[in-house]
N, C-alpha and C positions, 0 to 999 in steps of 0.2 A: 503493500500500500504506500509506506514514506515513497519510492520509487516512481511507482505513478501517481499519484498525487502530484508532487511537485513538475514532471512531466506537462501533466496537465496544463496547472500552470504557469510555466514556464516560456515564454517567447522560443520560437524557434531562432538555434543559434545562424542558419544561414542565411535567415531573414534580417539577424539585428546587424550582419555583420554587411549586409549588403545596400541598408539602410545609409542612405546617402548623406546622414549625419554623423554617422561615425565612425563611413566608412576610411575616412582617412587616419583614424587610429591602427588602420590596418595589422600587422604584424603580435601591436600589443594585445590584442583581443581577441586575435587568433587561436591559442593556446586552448587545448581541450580539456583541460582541468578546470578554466572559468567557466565552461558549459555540464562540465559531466553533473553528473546526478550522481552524491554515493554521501553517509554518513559524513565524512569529512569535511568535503566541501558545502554542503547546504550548512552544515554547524559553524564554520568558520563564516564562513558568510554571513549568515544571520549575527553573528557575533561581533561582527567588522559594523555591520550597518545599524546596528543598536548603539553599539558604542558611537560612529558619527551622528547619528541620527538625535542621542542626545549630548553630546560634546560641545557642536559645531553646529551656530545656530544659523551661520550662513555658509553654503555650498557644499550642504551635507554629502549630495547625491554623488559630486564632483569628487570628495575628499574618499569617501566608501567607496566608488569605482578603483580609485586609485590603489587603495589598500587591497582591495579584492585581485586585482591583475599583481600586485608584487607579492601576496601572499598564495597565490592559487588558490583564493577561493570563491565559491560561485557567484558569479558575477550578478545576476538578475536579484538572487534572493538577499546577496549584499545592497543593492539599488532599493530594491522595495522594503527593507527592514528598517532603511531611516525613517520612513513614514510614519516611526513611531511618535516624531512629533509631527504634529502638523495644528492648523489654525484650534482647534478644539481641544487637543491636549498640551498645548506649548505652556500655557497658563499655568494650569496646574503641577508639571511639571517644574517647571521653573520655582512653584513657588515650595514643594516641594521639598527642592535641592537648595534654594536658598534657606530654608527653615533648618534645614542635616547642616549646610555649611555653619550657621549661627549656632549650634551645639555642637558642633566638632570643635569651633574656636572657641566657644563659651561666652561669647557676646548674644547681648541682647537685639531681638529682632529690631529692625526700625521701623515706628511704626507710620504707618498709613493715612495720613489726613484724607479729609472730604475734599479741600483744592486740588490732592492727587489726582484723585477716585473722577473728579471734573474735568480736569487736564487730560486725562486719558478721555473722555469720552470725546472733548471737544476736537482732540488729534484726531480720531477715529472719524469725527464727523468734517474734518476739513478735508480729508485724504491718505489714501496710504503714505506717502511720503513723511506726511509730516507726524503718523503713527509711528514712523520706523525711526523718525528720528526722537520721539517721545519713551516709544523702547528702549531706546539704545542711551539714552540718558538715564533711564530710572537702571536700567541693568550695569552701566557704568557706576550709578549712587551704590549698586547694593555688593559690586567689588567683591572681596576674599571669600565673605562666607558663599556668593552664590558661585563662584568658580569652583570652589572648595564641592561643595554638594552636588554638583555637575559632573566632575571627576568621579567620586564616590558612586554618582548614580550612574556613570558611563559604564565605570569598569566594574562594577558588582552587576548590571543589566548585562552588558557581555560574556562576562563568565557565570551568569546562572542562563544565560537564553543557550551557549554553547552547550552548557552542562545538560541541559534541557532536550535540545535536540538529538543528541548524542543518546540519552537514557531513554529517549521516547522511540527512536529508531530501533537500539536494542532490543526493547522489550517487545517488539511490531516484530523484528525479525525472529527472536526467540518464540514467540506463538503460534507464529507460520511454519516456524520448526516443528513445533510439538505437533498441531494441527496435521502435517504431512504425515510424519513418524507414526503418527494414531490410527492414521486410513490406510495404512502398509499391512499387507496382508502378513500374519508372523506365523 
C-alpha cells in the first residue's frame, strides 16, 4: 500500500522533468533516487520538507527542492511537505514556537495590545504588501524566542515525521508479510 499510495500520488517523473519550467535544471533532477518510491526516500523527504516548511518562512518550496536533490531524497513528497505551513496554519504555528522559544529562554511573553490586534487588521485590509511588511516587523519585534521555537519545532517535526514514516511503512510491510505467509498452503 505505502508503495502505491504515494505512486498515486505522485507526479509523473517524465512529465515534471519535461515540464518547460524546470526543464532547465536538467541533469540535477535527473537522478532516480528523487523519483523512486521506497521507505527511505519518501521519509527523508517528508522530513527535508517539514523541517523547511516550518524553518523558512520564505522560499520554502525553493530551499526543500534543494535539500531533496543533495540529499537523495524524494523530491515531490519533499515539495509538498512544506505545505505544512500555509495561510491557515502559519498563525498558529508561529505562535506556537514563539511561546516554546519564551520558555526555552525563560523570558516572558510580550504581550499583545488592541493597536497591534488593529494594525494587523488594517495591513491586511490595505494589501498584501503592506501585510508582509507588518509581518515581518512584528516577527522581527519577537526575535530569539520565536527563532528559538522555530528551530525546536523544525527539527523535532522532522525527526518525528521521519521517524513516523519509516514505523508506519514497517509495520504496512510486516502485515502484508504475515497476510501472504497465512494464505500459503503448509
Amino acid at each position: 500500500m505505502p508503495r502505491a499510495f504515494f505512486r498515486r500520488l505522485l507526479p509523473d517523473p517524465g512529465a515534471v522533468r519535461n515540464n518547460r519550467f524546470v526543464r532547465w535544471l536538467g541533469p540535477w533532477i535527473q537522478h532516480p533516487r528523487l523519483w523512486h518510491v521506497d521507505r527511505r526516500g519518501i521519509a527523508l523527504g517528508f522530513a527535508v520538507g517539514l523541517f523547511f516548511g516550518l524553518m523558512v518562512p520564505v522560499a520554502q518550496i525553493l530551499f526543500a527542492a534543494l535539500f531533496a536533490v543533495l540529499l537523495r531524497a524524494n523530491l515531490p513528497v519533499a515539495v509538498v511537505s512544506t505545505l505544512v505551513t500555509n495561510p491557515f496554519t502559519f498563525g498558529p504555528i508561529y505562535f506556537l514556537a514563539y511561546r516554546l522559544g519564551t520558555l526555552l529562554l525563560g523570558e516572558t511573553p510580550a504581550p499583545v495590545s488592541e493597536t497591534d490586534l488593529q494594525a494587523d487588521v488594517d495591513a491586511t485590509v490595505t494589501g498584501a504588501v503592506a501585510y508582509a511588511r507588518f509581518v515581518m516587523e512584528q516577527v522581527s519585534l519577537l526575535g530569539k524566542p520565536l527563532l528559538l521555537g522555530l528551530l525546536v519545532l523544525a527539527v523535532s517535526a522532522a525527526l518525528l515525521g521521519y521517524a513516523l514514516i519509516t514505523l508506519l511503512w514497517r509495520v504496512h510491510v510486516s502485515v502484508r508479510w504475515r497476510r501472504r505467509n497465512g494464505r500459503r498452503p503448509g
